[in-house]
C-alpha positions in Angstrom: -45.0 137.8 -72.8 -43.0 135.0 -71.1 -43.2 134.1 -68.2 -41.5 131.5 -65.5 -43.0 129.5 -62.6 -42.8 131.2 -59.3 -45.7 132.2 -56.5 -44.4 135.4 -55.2 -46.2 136.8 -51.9 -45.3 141.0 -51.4 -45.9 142.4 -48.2 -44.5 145.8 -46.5 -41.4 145.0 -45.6 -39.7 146.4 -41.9 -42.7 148.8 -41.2 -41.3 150.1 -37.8 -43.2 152.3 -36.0 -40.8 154.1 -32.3 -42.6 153.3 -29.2 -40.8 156.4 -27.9 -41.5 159.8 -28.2 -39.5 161.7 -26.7 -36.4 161.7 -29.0 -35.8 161.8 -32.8 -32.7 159.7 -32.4 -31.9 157.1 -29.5 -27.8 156.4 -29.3 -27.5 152.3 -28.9 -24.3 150.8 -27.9 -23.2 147.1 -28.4 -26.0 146.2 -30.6 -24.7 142.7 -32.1 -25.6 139.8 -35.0 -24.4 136.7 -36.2 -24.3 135.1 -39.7 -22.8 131.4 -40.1 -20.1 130.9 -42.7 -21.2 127.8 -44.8 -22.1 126.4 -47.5 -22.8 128.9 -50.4 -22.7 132.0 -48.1 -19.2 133.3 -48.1 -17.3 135.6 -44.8 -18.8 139.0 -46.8 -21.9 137.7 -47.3 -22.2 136.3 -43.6 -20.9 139.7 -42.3 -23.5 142.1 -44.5 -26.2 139.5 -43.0 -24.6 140.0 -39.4 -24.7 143.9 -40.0 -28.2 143.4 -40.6 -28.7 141.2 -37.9 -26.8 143.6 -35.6 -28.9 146.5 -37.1 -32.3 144.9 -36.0 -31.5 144.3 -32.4 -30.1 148.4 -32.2 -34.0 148.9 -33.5 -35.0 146.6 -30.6 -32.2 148.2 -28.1 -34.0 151.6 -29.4 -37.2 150.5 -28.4 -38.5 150.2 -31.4 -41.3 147.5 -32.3 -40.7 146.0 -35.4 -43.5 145.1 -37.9 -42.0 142.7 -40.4 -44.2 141.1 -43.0 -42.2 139.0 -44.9 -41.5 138.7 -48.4 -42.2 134.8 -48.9 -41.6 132.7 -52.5 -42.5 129.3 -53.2 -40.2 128.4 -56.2 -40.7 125.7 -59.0 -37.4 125.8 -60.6 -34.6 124.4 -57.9 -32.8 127.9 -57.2 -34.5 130.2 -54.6 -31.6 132.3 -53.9 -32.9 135.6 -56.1 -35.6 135.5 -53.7 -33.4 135.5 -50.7 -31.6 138.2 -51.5 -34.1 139.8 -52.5 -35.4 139.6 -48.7 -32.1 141.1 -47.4 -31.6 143.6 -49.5 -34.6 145.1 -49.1 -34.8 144.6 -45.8 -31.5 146.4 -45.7 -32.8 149.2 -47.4 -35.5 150.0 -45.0 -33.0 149.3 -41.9 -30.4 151.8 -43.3 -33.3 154.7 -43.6 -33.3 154.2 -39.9 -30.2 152.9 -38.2 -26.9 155.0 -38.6 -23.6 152.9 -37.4 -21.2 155.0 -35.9 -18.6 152.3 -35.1 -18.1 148.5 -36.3 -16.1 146.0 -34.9 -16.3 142.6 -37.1 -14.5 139.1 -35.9 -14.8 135.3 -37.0 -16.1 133.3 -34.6 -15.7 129.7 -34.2 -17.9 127.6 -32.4 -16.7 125.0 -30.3 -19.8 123.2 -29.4 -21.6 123.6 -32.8 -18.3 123.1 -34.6 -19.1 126.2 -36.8 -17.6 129.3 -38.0 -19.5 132.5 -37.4 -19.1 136.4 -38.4 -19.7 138.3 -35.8 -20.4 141.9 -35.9 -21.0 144.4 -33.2 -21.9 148.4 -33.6 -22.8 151.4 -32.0 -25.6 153.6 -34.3 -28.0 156.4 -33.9 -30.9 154.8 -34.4 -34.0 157.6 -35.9 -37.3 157.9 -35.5 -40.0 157.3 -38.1 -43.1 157.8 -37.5 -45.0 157.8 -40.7 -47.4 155.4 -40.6 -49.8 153.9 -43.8 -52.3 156.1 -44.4 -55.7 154.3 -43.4 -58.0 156.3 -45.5 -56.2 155.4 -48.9 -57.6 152.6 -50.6 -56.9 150.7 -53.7 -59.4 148.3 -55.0 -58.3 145.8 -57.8 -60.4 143.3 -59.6 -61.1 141.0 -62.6 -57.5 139.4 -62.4 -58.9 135.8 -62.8 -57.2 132.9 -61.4 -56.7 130.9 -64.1 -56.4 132.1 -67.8 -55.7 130.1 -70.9 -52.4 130.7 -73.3 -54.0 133.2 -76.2 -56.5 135.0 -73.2 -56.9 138.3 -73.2 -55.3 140.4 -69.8 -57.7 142.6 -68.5 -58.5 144.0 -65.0 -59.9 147.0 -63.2 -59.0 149.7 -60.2 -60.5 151.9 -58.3 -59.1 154.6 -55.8 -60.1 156.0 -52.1 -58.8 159.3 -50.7 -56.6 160.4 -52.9 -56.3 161.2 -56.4 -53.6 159.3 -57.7 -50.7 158.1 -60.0 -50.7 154.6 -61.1 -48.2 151.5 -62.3 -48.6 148.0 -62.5 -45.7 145.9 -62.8 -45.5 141.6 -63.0 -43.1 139.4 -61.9 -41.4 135.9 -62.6 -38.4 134.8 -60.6 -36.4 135.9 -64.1 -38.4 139.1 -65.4 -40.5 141.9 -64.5 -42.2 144.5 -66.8 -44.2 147.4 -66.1 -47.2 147.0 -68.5 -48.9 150.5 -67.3 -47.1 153.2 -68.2 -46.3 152.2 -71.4 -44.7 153.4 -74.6 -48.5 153.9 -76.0 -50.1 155.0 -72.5 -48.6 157.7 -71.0 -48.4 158.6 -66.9 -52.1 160.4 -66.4 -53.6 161.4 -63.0 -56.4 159.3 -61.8 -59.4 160.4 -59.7 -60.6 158.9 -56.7 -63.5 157.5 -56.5 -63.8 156.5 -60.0 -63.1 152.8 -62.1 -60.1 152.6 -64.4 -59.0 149.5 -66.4 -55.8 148.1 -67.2 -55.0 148.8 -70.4 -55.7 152.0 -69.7 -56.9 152.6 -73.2 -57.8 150.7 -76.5 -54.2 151.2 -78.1 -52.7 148.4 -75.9 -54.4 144.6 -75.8 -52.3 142.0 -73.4 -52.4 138.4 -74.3 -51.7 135.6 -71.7 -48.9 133.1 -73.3 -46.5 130.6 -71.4 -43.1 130.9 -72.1 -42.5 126.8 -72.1 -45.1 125.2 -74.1 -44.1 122.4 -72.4 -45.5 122.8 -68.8 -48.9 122.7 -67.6 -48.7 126.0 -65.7 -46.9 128.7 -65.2 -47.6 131.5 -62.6 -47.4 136.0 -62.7 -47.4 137.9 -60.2 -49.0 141.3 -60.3 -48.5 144.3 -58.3 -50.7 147.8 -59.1 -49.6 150.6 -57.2 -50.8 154.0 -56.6 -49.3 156.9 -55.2 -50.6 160.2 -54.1 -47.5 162.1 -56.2 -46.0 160.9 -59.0 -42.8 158.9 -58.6 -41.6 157.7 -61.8 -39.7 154.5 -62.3 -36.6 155.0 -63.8 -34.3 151.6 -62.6 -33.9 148.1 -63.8 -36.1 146.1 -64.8 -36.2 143.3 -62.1 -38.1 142.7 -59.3 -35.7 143.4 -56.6 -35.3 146.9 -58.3 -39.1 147.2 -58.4 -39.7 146.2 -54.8 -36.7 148.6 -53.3 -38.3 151.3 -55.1 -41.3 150.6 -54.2 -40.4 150.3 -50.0 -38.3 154.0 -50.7 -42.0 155.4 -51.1 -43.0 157.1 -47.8 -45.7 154.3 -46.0 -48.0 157.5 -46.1 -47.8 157.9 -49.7 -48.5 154.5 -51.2 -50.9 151.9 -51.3 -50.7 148.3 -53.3 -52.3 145.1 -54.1 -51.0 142.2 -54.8 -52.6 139.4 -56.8 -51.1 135.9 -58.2 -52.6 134.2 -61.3 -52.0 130.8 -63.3 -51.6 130.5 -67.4 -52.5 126.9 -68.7 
């Protein structure tokens, strides 16, 4: 396993919950958002962020209180801009479930005071109701993820389920890989019962060794998400973890629960 320097904080991402209730949809006019043309972002990347920007004030326009929980990375190599977009577009993905734009109007800006060239877009959407919420009484409890292992240590860790029987995955990240280590090739999908203790590997045909992928650092960090779900939704896209984390936001709130947990290989 290798594995590349990175702390990686998941959280729900866009969680919105409609403060009216009256209406499925609310029709929002004139809904706008700005992106600044500089640097390394070029005028489509400035507009998709000004969509998005435009986007979350028709959510606001809607009356609709936003819950963001941010997806946060703290990077060792130099380059953080996976992570960013990573952010947007699955931010994006959670904003198009909700906001339909009927009509666009796009223009570049320039600033005169700030000297600085803007995309501006401006829309009219339907903006729909959600109201599935998380659902309180399913739990996931993770543990024996130590936080510190040593290149050659055994991987090993344990689950247990409230609520709801459930299906299960764990996946890890680094900033260049993912891999879902449960289902496997040698441990197939299987139903687990609430209430009782599993352990990852799920059986005795799979042992995980902790290993740095350059001998040469001191430490390198993995990220590990399990994830349960009350049906089975199987995994079938790439193998990176903004293909991971879209996935795993598409799951209904209602249907899914997840921990998080970061650890260190010396």
């Amino acid at each position: 396993m290798n594995f590349t320097k990175v702390i990686f904080v998941v959280a729900a991402l866009l969680n919105v919950s409609l403060l009216i209730a009256d209406n499925n949809v609310v029709h929002v006019r004139s809904a706008q958002g700005r992106c600044e043309v500089s640097g390394d972002i070029t005028l489509a990347q400035a507009e998709e962020r000004a969509l998005m920007e435009a986007k979350k004030e028709a959510l606001s326009k809607a009356g609709v209180m936003e819950n963001v929980w941010s997806v946060m990375g703290q990077i060792s190599s130099s380059n953080g801009d996976q992570f960013s977009e990573a952010y947007s577009s699955v931010s994006a993905l959670a904003i198009n479930g909700l906001v339909n734009v009927l009509n666009k109007d796009v223009q570049e800006v320039w600033d005169k005071n700030l000297k600085r060239l803007f995309k501006v877009v401006t829309i009219e959407a339907d903006v729909t109701r959600n109201d599935v919420q998380e659902d309180l009484t399913y739990k996931l409890d993770v543990k024996g993820i130590d936080p510190v292992y040593k290149e050659g240590d055994l991987f090993q860790c344990s689950f247990a389920l409230y609520g709801w029987d459930s299906h299960v995955k764990v996946f890890w990240f680094t900033n260049d890989e993912a891999a879902m280590i449960y289902p496997n090739e040698l441990e197939d999908e299987m139903l687990f019962k609430a209430g009782k203790s599993y352990n990852v590997p799920v059986t005795n045909e799979v042992e995980l060794f902790m290993a740095k992928s350059n001998p040469a650092v001191e430490t390198e960090f993995i990220n590990i998400i399990v994830l349960a779900t009350k049906q089975d939704y199987p995994y079938l896209g790439k193998m990176d973890f903004l293909s991971i984390l879209s996935w795993i936001y598409s799951i209904p709130a209602d249907q899914r629960v997840l921990v998080h947990e970061s650890t260190i290989v010396k």
